[in-house]
N, C-alpha and C positions, 0 to 999 in steps of 0.2 A: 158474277158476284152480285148477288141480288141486296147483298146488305150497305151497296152505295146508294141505290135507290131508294131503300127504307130510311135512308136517312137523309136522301134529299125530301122526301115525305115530312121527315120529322121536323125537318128548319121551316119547312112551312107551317104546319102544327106553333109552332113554335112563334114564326113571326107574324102568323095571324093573332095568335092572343098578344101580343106585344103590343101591335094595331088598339087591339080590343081596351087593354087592360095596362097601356101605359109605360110597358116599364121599358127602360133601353139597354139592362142586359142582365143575359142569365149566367148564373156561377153553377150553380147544378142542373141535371137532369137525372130524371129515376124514370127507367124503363121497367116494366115487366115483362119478362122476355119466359113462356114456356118452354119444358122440354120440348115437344116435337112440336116448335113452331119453326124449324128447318131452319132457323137462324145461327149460326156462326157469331161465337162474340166476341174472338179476337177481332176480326173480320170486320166487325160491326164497331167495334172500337176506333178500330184504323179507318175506316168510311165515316167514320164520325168527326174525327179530327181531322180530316179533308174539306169536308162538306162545309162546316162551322167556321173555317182561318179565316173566314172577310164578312161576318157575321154577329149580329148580336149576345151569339154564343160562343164565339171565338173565346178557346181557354174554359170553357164551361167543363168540368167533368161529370161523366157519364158514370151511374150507378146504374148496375145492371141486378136486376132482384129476380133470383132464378124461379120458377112457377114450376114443381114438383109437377109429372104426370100421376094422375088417379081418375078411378077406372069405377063403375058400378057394376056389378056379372049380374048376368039375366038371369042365370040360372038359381044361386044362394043368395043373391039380394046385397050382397059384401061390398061397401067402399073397401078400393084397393088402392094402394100406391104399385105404379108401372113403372119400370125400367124402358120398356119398349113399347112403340105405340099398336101392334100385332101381337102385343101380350094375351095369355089365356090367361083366367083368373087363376093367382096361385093359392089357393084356397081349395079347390072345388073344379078346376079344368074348365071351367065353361066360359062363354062369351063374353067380351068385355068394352061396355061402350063408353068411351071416353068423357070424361067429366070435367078434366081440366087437364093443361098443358100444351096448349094450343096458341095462345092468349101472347100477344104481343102488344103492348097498350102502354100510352104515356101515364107514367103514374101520376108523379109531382115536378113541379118546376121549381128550383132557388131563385129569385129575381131582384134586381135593383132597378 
């Protein structure tokens, strides 16, 4: 379960800017989580609320903001929106290189 580790990541993330920026505890988190960023967000929910119990985020809840996959084809030039990340463009059948939905990235933090 890779999504314990991402979010042992994320307290760090988290208690580095604390350090930085003062504050001694967070009430939200907004992640950006893509389609095919192979993340689980039950998963990641539940690793979250593990990771956080003796922490400055203890009780913080976790907004998860889903990142739509989309696609440019090589072939007709088409922004696409993908279902899958080995999608053919459904336009036009041709090639499609990924443009977004990849992206797992802290967005915002609530802080006191």
């Amino acid at each position: 379960m890779h999504e314990l580790s991402l979010c042992e990541s994320l307290l760090e993330i988290i208690e580095e800017q604390a350090r930085v920026h003062h504050y001694r505890r967070v009430r939200t988190v907004w992640l950006e989580v893509g389609r095919f960023a192979g993340v689980e967000c039950d998963a990641l929910r539940f690793s979250f609320e593990i990771v956080v119990c003796e922490s400055l985020a203890n009780g913080a809840k976790l907004e998860i903001i889903d990142i739509p996959g989309c696609g440019w084809c090589f072939d007709c030039g088409a922004e696409v929106l993908l279902e899958d990340c080995f999608e053919i463009c459904p336009r036009c059948g041709g090639t499609v290189q990924i443009t977004s939905g990849k992206e797992f990235r802290l967005k915002e933090l609530e802080v006191e």
